[in-house]
Each structure stands twice: as structure tokens, then as C-alpha cells.
ChimeraX commands (.cxc) that place a marker at each C-alpha (Angstrom):
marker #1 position 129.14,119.76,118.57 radius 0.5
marker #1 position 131.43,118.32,116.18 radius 0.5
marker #1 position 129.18,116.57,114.03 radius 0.5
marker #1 position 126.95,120.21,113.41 radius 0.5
marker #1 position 130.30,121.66,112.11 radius 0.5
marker #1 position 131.13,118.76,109.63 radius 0.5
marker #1 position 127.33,118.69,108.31 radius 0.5
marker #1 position 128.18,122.68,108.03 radius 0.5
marker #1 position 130.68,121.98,106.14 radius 0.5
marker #1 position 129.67,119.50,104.06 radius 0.5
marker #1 position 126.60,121.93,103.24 radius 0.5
marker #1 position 129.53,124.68,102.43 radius 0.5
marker #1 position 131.05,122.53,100.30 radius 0.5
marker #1 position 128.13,121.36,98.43 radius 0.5
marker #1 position 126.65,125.10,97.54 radius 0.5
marker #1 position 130.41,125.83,96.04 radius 0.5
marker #1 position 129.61,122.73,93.73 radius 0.5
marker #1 position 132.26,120.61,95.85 radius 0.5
marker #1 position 129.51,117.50,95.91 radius 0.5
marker #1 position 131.74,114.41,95.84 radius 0.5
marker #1 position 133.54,115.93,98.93 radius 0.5
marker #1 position 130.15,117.34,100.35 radius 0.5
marker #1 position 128.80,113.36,100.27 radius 0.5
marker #1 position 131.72,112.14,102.20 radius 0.5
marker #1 position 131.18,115.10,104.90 radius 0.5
marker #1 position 127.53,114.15,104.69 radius 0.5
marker #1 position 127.76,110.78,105.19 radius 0.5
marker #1 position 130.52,111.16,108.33 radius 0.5
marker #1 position 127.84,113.49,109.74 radius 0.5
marker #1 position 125.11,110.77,109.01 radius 0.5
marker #1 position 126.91,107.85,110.77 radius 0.5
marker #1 position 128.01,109.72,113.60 radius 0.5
marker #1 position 124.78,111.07,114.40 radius 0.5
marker #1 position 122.86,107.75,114.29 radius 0.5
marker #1 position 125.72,106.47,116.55 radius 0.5
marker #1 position 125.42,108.85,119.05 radius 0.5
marker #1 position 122.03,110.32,118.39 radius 0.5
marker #1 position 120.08,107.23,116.91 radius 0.5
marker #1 position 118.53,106.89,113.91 radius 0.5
marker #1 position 115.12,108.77,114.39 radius 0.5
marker #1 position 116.74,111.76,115.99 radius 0.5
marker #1 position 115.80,115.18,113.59 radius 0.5
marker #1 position 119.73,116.29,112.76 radius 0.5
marker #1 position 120.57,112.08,112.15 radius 0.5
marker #1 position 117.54,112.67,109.82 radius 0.5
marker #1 position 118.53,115.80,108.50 radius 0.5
marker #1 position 122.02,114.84,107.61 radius 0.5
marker #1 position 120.35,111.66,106.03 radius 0.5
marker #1 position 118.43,113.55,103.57 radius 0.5
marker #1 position 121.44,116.01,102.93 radius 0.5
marker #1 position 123.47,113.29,101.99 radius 0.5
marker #1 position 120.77,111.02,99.73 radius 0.5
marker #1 position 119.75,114.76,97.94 radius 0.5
marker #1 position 123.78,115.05,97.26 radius 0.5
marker #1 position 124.25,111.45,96.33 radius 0.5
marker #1 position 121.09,111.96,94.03 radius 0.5
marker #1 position 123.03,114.94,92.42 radius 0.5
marker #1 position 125.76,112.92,91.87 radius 0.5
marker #1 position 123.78,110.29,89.79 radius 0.5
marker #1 position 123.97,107.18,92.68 radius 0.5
marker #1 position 120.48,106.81,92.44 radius 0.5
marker #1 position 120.43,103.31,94.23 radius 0.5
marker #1 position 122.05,104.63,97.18 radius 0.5
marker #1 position 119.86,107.55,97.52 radius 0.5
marker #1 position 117.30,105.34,96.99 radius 0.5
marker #1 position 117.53,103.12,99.54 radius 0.5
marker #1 position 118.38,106.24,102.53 radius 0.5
marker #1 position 115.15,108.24,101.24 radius 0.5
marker #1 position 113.12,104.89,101.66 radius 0.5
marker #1 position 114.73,104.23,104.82 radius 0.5
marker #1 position 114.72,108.41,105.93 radius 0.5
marker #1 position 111.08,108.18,105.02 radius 0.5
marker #1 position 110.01,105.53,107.76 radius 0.5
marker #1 position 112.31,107.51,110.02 radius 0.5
marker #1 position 111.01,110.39,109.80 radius 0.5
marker #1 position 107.14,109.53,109.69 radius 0.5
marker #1 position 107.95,107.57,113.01 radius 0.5
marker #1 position 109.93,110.52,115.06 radius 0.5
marker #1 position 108.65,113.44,113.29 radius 0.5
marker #1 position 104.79,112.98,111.82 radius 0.5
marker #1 position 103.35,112.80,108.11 radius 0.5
marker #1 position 102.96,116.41,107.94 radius 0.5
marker #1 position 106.72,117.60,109.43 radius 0.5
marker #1 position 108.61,119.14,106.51 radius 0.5
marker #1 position 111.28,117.37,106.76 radius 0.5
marker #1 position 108.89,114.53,106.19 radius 0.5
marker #1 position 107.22,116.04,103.34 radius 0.5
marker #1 position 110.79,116.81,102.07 radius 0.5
marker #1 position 111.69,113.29,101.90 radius 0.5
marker #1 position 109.01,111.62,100.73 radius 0.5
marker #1 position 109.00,114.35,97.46 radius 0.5
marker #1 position 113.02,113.71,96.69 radius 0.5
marker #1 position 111.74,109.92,97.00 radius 0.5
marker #1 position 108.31,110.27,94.61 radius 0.5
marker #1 position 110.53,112.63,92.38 radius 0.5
marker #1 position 113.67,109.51,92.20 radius 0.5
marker #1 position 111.28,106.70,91.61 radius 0.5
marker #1 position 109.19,109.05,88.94 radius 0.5
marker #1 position 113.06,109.27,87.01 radius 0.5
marker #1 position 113.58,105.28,87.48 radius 0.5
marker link #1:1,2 radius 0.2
marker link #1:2,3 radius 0.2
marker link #1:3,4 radius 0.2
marker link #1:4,5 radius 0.2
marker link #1:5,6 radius 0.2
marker link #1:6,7 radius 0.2
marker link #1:7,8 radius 0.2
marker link #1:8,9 radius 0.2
marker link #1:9,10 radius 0.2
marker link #1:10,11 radius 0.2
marker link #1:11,12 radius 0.2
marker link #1:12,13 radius 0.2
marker link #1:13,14 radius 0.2
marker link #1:14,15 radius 0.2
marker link #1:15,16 radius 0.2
marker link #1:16,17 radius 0.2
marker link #1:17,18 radius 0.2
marker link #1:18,19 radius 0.2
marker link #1:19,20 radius 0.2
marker link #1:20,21 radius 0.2
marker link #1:21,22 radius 0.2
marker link #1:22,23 radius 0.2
marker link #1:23,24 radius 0.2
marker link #1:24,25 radius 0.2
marker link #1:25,26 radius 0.2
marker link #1:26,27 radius 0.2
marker link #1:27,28 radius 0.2
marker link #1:28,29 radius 0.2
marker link #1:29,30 radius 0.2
marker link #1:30,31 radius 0.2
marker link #1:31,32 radius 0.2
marker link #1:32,33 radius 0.2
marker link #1:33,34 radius 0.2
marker link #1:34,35 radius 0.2
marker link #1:35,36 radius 0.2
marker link #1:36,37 radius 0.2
marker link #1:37,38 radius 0.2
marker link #1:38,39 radius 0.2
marker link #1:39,40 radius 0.2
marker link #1:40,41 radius 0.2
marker link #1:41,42 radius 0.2
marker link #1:42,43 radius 0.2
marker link #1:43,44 radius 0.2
marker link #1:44,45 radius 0.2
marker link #1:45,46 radius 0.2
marker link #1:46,47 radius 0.2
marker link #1:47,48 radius 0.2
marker link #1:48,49 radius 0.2
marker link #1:49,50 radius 0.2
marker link #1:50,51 radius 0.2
marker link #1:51,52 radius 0.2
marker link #1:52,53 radius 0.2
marker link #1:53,54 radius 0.2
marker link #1:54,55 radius 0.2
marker link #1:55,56 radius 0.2
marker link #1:56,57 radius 0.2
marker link #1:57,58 radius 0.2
marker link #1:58,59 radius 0.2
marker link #1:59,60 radius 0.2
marker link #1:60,61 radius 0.2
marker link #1:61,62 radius 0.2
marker link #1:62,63 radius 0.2
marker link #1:63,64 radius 0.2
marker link #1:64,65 radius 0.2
marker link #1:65,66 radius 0.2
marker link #1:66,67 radius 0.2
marker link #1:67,68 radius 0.2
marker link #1:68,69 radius 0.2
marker link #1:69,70 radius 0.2
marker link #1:70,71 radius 0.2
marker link #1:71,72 radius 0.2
marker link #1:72,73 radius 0.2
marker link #1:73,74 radius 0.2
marker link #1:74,75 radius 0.2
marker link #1:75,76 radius 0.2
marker link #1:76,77 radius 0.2
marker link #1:77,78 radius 0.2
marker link #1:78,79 radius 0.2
marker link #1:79,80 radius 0.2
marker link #1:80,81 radius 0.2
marker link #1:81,82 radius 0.2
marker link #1:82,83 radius 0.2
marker link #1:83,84 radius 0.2
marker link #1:84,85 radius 0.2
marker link #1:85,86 radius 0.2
marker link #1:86,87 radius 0.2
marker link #1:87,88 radius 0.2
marker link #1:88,89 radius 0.2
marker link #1:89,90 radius 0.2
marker link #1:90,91 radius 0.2
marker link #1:91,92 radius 0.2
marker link #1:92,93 radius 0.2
marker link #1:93,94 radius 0.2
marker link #1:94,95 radius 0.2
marker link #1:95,96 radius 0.2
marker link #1:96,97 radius 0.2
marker link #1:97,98 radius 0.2
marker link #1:98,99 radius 0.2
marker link #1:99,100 radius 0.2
view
């Protein structure tokens, strides 16, 4: 799939320290799986939280705020309170709104 290669490389770029380009590959990776995915499917929600954790790196807390409040529901929905990715989200989220 095309879409698991760019999040791949958006999560390449991102551990060389690359994280303004690693967003944009995130967030191509984002739309295109909620296009053809939807938005509760696990990679839509994984490249979600990818891309709000880089976004929070690069200090645009308001955007990251808004995708971890809207992962959040997402995820509790398709995935359950106690999923990781779940418990992932919702800690990135306590941890932003603790900083605020």
C-alpha cells in the first residue's frame, strides 16, 4: 500500500530529526487513510497520532490539540478504552493540556 510506505517514511524521517518534513508525510498519510480507510480505521488512527505527537514536537500545540481530542473519540469508538493506542492518545492529550 502506498499510504504504509509514506507513513514509513514519514516515521524515517522523523527519528533522523527531519520533523517539519515528517508532519507533512504524516499528515498525507492521515488524509489519505481517512479517505480511503475512514476515520475510525486503526492505521487512519495511527497515522493521526503520529502526526499530532510530531506536530506537538514542533510546538503547534493547537493543532495537535484538536487531532488528539478528535483521535481520542476515534479511537475509544473503533478500538476500546483499554487499546494502547487508546491509552496512547489520551496520555499525549492529558500530558498537552497539563503544559497549556
Amino acid at each position: 500500500e502506498v499510504l504504509a510506505r509514506v507513513h514509513s517514511l514519514a516515521v524515517s524521517l522523523e527519528n533522523l530529526g527531519e520533523r517539519r518534513d515528517a508532519a507533512a508525510f504524516y499528515r498525507r498519510a492521515y488524509e489519505g487513510r481517512r479517505k480511503g480507510l475512514g476515520d475510525e480505521h486503526r492505521d487512519t488512527l495511527d497515522s493521526g497520532l503520529n502526526l499530532a505527537s510530531c506536530q506537538r514536537s514542533l510546538g503547534e500545540d493547537a493543532e495537535a490539540l484538536e487531532l488528539f481530542k478528535n483521535l481520542l473519540e476515534g479511537c475509544q469508538r473503533a478500538l476500546g478504552h483499554q487499546n494502547p493506542v487508546t491509552l496512547e492518545t489520551a496520555e499525549q492529550l492529558a500530558e498537552l493540556l497539563a503544559e497549556s
